[in-house]
MIVEX-812096 format. One record per residue: x, y, z of N, C-alpha, C in turn; residue in three letters. Coordinates in pm, whole numbers, padded with zeros to 5 digits, always signed. Layout:
<mivos>
XYZXYZXYZALA ...
</mivos>
This chain:
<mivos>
-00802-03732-04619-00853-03655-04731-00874-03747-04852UNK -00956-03703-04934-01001-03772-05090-00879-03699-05196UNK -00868-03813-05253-00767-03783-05364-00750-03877-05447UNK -00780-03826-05597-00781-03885-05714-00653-03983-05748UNK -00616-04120-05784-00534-04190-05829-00541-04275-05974UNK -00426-04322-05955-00404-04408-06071-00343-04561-06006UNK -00456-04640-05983-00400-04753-05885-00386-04902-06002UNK -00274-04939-05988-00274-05058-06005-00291-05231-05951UNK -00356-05261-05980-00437-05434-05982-00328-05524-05983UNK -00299-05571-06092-00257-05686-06146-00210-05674-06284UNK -00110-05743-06342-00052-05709-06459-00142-05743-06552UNK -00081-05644-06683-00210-05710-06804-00287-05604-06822UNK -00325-05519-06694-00476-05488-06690-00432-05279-06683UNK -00573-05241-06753-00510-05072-06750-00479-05064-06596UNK -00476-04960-06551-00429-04874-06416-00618-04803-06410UNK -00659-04818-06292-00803-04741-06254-00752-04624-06199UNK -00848-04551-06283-00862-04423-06225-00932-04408-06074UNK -00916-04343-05967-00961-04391-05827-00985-04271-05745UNK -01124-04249-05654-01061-04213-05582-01023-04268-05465UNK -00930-04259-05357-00880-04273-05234-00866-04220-05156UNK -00870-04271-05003-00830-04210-04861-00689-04170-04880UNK -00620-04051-04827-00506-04045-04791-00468-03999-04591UNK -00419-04074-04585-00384-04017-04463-00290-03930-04450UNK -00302-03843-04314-00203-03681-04316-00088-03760-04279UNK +00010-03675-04314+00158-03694-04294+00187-03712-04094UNK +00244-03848-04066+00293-03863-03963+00369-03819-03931UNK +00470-03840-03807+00612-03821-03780+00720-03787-03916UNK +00815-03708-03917+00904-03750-04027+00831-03754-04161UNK +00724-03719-04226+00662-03727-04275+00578-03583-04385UNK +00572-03630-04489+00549-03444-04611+00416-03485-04651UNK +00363-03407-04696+00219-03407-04741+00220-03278-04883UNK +00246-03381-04989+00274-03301-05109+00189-03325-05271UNK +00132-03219-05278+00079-03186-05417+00124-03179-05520UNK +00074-03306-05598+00192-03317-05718+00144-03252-05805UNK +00260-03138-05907+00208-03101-06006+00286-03182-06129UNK +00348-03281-06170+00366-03334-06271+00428-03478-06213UNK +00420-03608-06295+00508-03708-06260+00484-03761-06412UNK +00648-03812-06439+00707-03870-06563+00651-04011-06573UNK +00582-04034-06674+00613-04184-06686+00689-04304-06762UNK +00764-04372-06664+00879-04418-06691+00893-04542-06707UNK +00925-04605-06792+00953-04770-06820+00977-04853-06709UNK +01018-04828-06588+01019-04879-06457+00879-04892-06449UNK +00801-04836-06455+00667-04867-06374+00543-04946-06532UNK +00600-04939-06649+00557-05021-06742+00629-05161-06709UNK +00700-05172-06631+00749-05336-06635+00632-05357-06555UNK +00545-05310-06443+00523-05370-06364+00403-05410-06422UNK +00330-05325-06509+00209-05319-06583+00217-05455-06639UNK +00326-05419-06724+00372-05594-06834+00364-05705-06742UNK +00388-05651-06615+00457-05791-06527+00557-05873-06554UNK +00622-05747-06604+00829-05812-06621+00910-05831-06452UNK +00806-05735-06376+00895-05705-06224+00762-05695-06123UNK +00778-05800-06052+00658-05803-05913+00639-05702-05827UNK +00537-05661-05809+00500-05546-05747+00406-05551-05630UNK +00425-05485-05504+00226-05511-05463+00160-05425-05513UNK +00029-05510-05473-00072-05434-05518-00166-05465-05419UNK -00317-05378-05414-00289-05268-05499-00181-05167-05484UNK -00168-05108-05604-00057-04966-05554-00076-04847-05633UNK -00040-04744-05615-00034-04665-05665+00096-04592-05746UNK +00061-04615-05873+00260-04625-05931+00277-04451-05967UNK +00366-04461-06037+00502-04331-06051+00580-04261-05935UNK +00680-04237-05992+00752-04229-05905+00896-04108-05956UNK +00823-04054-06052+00920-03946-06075+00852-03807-06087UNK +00841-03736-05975+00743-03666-05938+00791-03546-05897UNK +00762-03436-05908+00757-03294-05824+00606-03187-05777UNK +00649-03169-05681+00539-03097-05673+00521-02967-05534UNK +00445-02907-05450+00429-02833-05378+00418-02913-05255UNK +00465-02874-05139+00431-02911-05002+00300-02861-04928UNK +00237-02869-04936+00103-02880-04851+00115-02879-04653UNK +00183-02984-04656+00152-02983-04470+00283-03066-04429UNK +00325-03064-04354+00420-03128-04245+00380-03172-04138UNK +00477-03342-04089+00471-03382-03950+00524-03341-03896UNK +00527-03377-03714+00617-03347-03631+00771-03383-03693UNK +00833-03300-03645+01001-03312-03662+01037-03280-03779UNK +00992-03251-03876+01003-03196-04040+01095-03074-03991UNK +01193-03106-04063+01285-02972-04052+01302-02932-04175UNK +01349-03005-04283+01437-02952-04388+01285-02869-04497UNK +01215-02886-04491+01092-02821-04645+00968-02797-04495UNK +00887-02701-04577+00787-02629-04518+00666-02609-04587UNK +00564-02573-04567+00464-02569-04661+00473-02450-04747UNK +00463-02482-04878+00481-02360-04949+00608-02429-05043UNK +00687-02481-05020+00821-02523-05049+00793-02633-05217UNK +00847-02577-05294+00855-02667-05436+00987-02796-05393UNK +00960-02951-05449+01030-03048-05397+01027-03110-05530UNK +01120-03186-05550+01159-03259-05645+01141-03408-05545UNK +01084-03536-05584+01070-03665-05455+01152-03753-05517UNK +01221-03834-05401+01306-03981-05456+01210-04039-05392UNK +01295-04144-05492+01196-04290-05480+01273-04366-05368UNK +01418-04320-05342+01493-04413-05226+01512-04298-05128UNK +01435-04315-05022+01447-04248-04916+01553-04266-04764UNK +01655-04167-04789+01760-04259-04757+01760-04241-04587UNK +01786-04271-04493+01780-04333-04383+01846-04182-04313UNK +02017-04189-04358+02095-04121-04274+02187-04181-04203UNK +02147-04334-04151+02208-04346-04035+02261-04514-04093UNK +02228-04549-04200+02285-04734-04229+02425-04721-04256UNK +02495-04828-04278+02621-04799-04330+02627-04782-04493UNK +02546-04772-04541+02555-04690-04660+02541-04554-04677UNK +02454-04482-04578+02415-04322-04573+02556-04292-04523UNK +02580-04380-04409+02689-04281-04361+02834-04274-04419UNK +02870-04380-04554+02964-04343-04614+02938-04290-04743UNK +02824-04294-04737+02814-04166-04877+02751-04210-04989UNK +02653-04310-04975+02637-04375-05082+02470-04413-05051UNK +02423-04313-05024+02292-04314-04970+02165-04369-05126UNK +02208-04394-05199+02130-04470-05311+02122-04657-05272UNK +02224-04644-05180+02199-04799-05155+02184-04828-05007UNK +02071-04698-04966+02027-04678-04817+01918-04859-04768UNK +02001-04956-04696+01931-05019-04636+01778-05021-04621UNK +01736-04890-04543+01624-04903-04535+01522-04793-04599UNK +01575-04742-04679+01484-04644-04794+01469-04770-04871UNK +01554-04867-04953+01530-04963-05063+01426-05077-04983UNK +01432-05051-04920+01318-05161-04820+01213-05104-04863UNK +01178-04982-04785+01079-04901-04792+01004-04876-04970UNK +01115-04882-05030+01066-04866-05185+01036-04999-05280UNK +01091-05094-05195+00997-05220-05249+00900-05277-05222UNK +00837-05239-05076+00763-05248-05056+00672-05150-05052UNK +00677-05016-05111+00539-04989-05131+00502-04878-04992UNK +00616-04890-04928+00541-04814-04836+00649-04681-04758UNK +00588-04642-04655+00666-04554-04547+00826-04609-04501UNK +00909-04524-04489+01003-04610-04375+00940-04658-04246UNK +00836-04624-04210+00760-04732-04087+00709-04845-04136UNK +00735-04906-04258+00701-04996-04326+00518-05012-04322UNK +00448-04964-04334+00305-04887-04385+00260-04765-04474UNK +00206-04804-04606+00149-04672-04707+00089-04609-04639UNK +00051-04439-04737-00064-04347-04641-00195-04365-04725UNK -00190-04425-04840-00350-04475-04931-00437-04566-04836UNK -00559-04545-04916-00642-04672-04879-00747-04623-04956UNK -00819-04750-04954-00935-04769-05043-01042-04843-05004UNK -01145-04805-04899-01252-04852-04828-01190-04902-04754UNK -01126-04826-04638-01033-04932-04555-00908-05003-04580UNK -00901-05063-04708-00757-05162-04693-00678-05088-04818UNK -00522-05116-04765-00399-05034-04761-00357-05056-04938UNK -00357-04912-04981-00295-04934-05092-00132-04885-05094UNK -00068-04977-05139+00086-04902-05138+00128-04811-05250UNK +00248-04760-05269+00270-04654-05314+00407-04679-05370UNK +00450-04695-05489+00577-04745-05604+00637-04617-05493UNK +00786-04662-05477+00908-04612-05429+00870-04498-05335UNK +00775-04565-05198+00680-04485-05112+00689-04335-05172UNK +00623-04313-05290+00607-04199-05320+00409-04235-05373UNK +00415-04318-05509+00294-04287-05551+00229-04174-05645UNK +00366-04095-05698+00305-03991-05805+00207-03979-05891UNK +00140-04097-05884+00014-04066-06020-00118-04039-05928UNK -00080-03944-05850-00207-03905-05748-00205-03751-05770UNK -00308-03707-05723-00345-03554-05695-00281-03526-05556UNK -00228-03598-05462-00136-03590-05359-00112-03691-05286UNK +00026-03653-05218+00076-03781-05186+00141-03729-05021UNK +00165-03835-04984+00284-03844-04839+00395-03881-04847UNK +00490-03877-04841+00613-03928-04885+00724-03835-04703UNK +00807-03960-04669+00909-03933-04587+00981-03780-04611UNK +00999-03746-04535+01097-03588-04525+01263-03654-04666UNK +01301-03762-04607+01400-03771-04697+01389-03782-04807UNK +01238-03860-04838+01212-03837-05011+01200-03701-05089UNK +01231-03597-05012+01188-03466-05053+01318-03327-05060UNK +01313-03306-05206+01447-03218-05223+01376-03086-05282UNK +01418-02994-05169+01398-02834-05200+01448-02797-05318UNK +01358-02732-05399+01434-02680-05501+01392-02524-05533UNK +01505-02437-05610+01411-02322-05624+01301-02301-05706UNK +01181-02173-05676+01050-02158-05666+01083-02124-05814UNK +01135-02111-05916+01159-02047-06054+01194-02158-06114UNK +01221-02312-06086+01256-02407-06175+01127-02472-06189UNK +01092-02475-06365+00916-02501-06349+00899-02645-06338UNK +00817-02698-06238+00836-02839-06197+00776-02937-06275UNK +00710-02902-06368+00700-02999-06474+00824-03058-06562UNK +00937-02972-06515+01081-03027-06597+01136-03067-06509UNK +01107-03010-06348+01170-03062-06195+01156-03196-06173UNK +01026-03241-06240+00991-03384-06213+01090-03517-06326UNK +01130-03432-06350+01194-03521-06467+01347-03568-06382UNK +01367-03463-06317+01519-03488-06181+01484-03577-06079UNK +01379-03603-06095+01322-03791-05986+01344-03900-06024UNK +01374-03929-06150+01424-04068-06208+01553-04035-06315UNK +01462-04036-06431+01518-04029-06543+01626-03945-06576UNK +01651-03861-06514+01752-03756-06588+01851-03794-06459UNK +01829-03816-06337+01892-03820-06239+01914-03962-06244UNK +01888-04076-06310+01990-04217-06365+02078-04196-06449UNK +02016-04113-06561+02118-04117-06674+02277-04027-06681UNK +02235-03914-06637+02317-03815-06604+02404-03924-06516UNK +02339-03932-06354+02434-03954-06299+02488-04110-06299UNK +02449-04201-06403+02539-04294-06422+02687-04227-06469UNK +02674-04175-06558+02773-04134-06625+02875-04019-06547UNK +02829-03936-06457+02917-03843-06362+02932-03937-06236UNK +02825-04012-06161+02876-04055-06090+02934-04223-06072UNK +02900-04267-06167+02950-04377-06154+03035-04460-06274UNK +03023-04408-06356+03124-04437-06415+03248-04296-06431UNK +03193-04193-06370+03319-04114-06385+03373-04095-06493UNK +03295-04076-06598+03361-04039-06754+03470-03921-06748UNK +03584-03979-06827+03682-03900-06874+03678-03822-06952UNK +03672-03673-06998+03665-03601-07093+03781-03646-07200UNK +03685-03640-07313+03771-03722-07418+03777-03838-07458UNK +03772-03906-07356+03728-04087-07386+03614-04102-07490UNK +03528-04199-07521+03478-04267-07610+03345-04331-07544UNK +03240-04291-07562+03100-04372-07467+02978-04416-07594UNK +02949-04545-07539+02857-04591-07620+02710-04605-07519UNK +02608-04623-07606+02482-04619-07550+02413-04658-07610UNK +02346-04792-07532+02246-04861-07589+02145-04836-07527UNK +02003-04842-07611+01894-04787-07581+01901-04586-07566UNK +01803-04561-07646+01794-04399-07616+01668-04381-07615UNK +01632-04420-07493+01488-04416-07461+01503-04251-07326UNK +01398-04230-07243+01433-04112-07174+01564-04124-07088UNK +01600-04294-07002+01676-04256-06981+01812-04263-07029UNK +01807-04306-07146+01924-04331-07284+01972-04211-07303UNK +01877-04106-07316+01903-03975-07392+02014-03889-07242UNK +01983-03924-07141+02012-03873-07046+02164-03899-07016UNK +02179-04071-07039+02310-04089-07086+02374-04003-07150UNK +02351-04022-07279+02434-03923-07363+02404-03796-07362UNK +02350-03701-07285+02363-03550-07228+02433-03535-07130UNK +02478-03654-07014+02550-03626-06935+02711-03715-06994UNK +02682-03797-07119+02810-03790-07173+02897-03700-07233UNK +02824-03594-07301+02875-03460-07392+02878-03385-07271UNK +02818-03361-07111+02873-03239-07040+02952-03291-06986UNK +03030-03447-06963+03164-03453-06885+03270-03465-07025UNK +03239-03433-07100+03315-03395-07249+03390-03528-07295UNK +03306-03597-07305+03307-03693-07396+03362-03704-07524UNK +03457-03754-07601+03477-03745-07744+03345-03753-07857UNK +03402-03949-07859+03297-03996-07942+03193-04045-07850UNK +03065-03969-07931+02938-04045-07821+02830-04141-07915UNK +02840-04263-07895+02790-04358-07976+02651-04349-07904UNK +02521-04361-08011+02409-04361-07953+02368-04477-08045UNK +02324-04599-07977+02220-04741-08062+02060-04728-07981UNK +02008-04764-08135+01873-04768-08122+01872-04867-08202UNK +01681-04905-08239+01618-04970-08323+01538-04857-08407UNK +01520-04727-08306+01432-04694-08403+01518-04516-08443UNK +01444-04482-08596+01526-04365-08639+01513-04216-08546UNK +01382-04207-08493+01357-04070-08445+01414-04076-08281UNK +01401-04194-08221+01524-04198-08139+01686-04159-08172UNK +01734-04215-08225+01801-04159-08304+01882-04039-08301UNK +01772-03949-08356+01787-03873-08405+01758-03708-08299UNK +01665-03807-08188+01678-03719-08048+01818-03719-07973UNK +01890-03848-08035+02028-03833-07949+02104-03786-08042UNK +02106-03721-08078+02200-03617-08183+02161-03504-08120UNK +02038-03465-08113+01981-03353-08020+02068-03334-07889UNK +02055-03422-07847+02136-03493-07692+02300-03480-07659UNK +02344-03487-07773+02471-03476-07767+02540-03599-07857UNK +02499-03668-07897+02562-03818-07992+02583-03765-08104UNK +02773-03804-08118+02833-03732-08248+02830-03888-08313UNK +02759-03967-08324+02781-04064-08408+02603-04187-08342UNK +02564-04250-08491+02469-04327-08399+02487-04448-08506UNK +02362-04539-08456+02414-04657-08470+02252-04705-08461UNK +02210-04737-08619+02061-04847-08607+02067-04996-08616UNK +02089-05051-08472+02074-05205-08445+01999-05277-08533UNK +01874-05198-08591+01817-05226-08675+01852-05316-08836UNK +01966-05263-08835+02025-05257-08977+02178-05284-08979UNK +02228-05284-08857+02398-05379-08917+02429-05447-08750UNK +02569-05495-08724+02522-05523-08575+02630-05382-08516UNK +02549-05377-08382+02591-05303-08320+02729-05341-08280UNK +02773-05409-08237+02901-05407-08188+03006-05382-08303UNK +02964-05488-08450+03076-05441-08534+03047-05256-08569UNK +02961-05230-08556+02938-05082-08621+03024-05042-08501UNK +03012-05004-08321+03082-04976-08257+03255-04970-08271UNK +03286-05074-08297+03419-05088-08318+03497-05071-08462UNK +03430-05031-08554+03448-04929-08650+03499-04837-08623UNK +03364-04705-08522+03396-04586-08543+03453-04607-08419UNK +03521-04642-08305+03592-04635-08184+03686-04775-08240UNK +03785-04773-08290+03866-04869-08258+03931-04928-08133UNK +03932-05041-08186+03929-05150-08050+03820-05172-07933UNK +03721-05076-07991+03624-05038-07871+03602-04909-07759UNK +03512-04926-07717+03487-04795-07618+03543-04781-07515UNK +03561-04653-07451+03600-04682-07306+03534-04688-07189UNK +03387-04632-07256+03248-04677-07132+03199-04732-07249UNK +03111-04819-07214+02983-04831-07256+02840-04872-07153UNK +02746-04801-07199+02592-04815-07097+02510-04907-07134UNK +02437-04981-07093+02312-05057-07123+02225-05011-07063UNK +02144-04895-07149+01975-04863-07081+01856-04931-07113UNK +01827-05049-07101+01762-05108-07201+01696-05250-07054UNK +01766-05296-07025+01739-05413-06928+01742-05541-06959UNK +01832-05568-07071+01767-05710-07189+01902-05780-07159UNK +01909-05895-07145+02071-05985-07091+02157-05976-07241UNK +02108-05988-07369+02145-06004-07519+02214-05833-07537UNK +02143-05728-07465+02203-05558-07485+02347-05546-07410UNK +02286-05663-07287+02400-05636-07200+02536-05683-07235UNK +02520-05791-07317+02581-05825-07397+02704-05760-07464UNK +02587-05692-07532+02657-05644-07636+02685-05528-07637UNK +02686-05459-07482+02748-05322-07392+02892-05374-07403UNK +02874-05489-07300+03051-05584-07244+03085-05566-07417UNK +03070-05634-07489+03118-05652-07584+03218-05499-07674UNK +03117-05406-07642+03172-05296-07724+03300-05208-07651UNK +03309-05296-07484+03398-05203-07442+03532-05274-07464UNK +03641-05181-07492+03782-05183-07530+03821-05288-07422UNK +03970-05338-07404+04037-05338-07292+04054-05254-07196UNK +04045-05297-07049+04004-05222-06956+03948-05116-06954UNK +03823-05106-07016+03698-05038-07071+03606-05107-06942UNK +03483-05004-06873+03386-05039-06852+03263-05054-06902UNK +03174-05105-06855+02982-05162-06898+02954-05072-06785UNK +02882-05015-06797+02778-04986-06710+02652-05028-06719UNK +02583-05115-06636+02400-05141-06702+02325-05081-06574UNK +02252-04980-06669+02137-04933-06598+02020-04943-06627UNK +02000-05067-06759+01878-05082-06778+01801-05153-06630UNK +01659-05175-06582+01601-05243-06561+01598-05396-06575UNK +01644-05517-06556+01599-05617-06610+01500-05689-06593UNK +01391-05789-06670+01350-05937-06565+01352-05934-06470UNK +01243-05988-06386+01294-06047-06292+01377-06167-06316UNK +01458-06251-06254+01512-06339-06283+01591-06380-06441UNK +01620-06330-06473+01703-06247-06631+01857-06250-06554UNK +01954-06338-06619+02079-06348-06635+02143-06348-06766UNK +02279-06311-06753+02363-06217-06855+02455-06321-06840UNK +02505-06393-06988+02632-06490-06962+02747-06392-07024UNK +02846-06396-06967+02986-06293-07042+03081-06393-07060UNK +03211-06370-07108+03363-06442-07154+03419-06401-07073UNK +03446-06524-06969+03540-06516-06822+03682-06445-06894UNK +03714-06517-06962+03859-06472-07075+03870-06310-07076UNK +03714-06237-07114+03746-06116-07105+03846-06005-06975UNK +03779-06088-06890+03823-06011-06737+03967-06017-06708UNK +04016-06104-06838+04152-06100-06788+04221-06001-06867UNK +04154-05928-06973+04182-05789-07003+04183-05608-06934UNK +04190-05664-06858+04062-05622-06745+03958-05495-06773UNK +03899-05590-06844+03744-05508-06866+03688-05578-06731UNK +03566-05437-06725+03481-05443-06575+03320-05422-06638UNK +03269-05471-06542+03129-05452-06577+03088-05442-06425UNK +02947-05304-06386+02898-05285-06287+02780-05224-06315UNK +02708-05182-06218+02551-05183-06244+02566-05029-06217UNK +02458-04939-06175+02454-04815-06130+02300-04850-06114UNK +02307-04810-05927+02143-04776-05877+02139-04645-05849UNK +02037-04549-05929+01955-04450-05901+02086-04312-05950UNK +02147-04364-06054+02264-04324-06124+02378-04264-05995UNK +02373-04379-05878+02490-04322-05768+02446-04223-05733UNK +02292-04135-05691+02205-03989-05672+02256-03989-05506UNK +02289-03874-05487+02265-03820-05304+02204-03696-05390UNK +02056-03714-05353+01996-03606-05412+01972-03490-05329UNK +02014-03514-05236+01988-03342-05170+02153-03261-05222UNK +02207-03288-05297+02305-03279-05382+02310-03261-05525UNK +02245-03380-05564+02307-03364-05688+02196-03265-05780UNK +02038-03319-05741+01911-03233-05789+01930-03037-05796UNK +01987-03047-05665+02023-02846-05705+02116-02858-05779UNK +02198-02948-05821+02301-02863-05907+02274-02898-06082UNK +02165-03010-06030+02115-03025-06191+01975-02904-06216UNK +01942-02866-06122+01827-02756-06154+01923-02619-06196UNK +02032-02589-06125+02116-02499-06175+02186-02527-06282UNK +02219-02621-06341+02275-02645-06491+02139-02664-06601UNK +02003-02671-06614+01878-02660-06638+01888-02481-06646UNK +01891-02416-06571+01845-02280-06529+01928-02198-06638UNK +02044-02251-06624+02188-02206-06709+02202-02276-06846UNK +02092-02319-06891+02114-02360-07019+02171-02446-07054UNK +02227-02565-06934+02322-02652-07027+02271-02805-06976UNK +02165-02793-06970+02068-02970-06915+01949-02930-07000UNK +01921-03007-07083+01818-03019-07162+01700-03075-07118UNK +01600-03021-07085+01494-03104-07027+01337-03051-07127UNK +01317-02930-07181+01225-02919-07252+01230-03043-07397UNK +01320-03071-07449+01337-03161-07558+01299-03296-07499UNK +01330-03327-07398+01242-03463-07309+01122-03455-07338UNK +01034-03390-07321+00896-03414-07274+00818-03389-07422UNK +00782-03495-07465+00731-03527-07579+00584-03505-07568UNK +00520-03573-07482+00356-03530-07471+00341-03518-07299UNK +00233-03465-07264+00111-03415-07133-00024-03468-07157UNK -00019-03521-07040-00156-03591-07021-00204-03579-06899UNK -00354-03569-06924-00420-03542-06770-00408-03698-06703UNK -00479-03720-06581-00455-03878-06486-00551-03924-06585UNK -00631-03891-06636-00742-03968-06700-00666-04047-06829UNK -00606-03985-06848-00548-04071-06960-00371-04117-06951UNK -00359-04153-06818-00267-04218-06794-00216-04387-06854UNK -00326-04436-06930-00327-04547-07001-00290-04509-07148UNK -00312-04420-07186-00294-04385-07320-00133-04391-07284UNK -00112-04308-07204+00020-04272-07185+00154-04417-07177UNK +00076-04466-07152+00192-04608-07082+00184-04699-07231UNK +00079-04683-07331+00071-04742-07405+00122-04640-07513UNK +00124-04499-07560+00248-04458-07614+00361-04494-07582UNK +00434-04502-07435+00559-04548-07434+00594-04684-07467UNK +00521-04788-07478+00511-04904-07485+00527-04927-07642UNK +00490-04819-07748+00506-04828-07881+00641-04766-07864UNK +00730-04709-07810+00831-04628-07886+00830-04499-07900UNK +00671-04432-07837+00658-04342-07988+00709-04216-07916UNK +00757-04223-07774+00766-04103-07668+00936-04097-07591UNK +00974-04012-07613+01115-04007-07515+01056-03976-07359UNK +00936-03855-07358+00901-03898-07200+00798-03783-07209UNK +00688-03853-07139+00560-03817-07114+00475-03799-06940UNK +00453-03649-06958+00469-03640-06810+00289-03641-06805UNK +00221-03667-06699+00099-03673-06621+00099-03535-06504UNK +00036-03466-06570-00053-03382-06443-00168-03386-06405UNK -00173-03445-06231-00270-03539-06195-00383-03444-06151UNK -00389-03286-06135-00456-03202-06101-00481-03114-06222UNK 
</mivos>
């Protein structure tokens, strides 16, 4: 079938509007109509060419939308079925699925760096030759194919223009903080960067009841969205340094602190703000090739520092219970979405986020 995209070239250069071949869903395999995908600073690195990508491809990757058709063996979604898509399509069967930790599925993260199927082949093309598809999904299309595992049922009443926002961003930030750092109600969390998925941080810092929730920016109306968010205290990098301002209002330091940001100097100065035996969490993005020097000396306090991929998500899990805390009033997702844009102006879009000027801007490609 023909279907409209947003394919990317080579860094530097806008994203073409396109159309393309799609092929029907194989084996194991969904055939889904996107009605919204977020665009997310992950897929502006690739634009910048901070992080290597193939190409061509077809980027986004935080997507929801309707099911259309099924392959053989499709059990879990049906046509008709509203889906929320991951970008790590997890296997089931590696030794990561099977102890529980299916975000660091062997061969979904294969599959999502390269662009393609778990049969290691995209379903695009473009006069014949193969376009791949960011975290074998490809959301900035009018439809896509994506593996049965990339695909989480959700109910028909959660409107999926806020559903799509539970494909990346809200589902890093949140679940850094519930699942991987395991915040203590009451403890002390800092947060650098409050970009979409900054803000997400600190919403899932105030629902595991967080004390003090430190929010750093550069800029004020960021800011001032994480006060919205839940940040009883903020902090403009701009204007004093962050760490001494941190350790002001948290003496001795924090007992989490996040880096959403991807910068080795933030990461920095995450380690830095956390207390004794305090953790870092970094979930920014970095560089490619971008290293972080720390004070060996520290570790003998025992402060820890660890990363969080895909905020620790088993999303056929964690997505219903964040659409049911959404439903129930207590996940903020209308205050996210700052502007809507049709595919046609998916460049505008990457270049608002690229100023600052957006906490998160979704694309509806139909």
């Amino acid at each position: 079938m023909q279907v409209k995209a947003a394919v990317f070239y080579r860094p530097h250069e806008p994203l073409a509007v396109q159309e393309l071949e799609l092929e029907g869903p194989r084996a194991g395999e969904v055939l889904v109509r996107i009605a919204a995908c977020g665009v997310c600073h992950s897929d502006l690195h690739f634009i910048d060419g901070l992080v290597p990508i193939a190409s061509p491809s077809v980027l986004g990757h935080e997507a929801a939308g309707v099911v259309e058709a099924v392959g053989a063996g499709v059990a879990s979604v049906q046509p008709g079925d509203h889906v929320v898509l991951s970008f790590i399509p997890s296997c089931g069967r590696c030794q990561y699925c099977v102890v529980g930790r299916p975000n660091l599925c062997t061969i979904g993260n294969r599959a999502m760096s390269r662009g393609t199927m778990l049969d290691g082949t995209p379903r695009f093309a473009r006069e014949g030759r193969p376009v791949y598809q960011m975290g074998s999904i490809g959301g900035f299309a009018s439809y896509t194919v994506v593996p049965e595992a990339g695909c989480v049922k959700i109910r028909e009443d959660m409107p999926l223009d806020r559903a799509a926002l539970l494909g990346c961003g809200v589902m890093t930030g949140v679940g850094a903080v519930i699942n991987t750092a395991r915040v203590q109600a009451g403890s002390d969390v800092a947060v650098v960067g409050c970009g979409g998925v900054g803000l997400n941080v600190v919403q899932g810092a105030a629902l595991a009841g967080a004390g003090r929730i430190i929010a750093i920016d550069v800029l004020a109306h960021k800011l001032e969205l994480a006060r919205q968010f839940g940040a009883t205290h903020t902090v403009d990098a701009s204007r004093e340094d962050p760490v001494e301002a941190v350790r002001r209002i948290s003496p001795g330091g924090v007992d989490y602190a996040f880096e959403v940001i991807g910068r080795p100097e933030t990461v920095r100065q995450a380690f830095d703000m956390a207390r004794r035996g305090g953790l870092t969490v970094v979930v920014g993005v970095p560089p490619a090739g971008a290293e972080v020097s720390l004070p060996a000396g520290a570790f003998l306090t025992e402060k820890t520092i660890t990363g969080s991929a895909y905020g620790g998500a088993r999303m056929p899990v964690d997505v219903p219970r964040l659409v049911e805390l959404y439903m129930s009033g207590r996940l903020k997702l209308d205050e996210l979405i700052s502007r809507v844009y049709p595919l046609e102006g998916i460049n505008d879009a990457f270049d608002a986020l690229r100023r600052g000027e957006v906490a998160r801007s979704i694309v509806t490609p139909l």
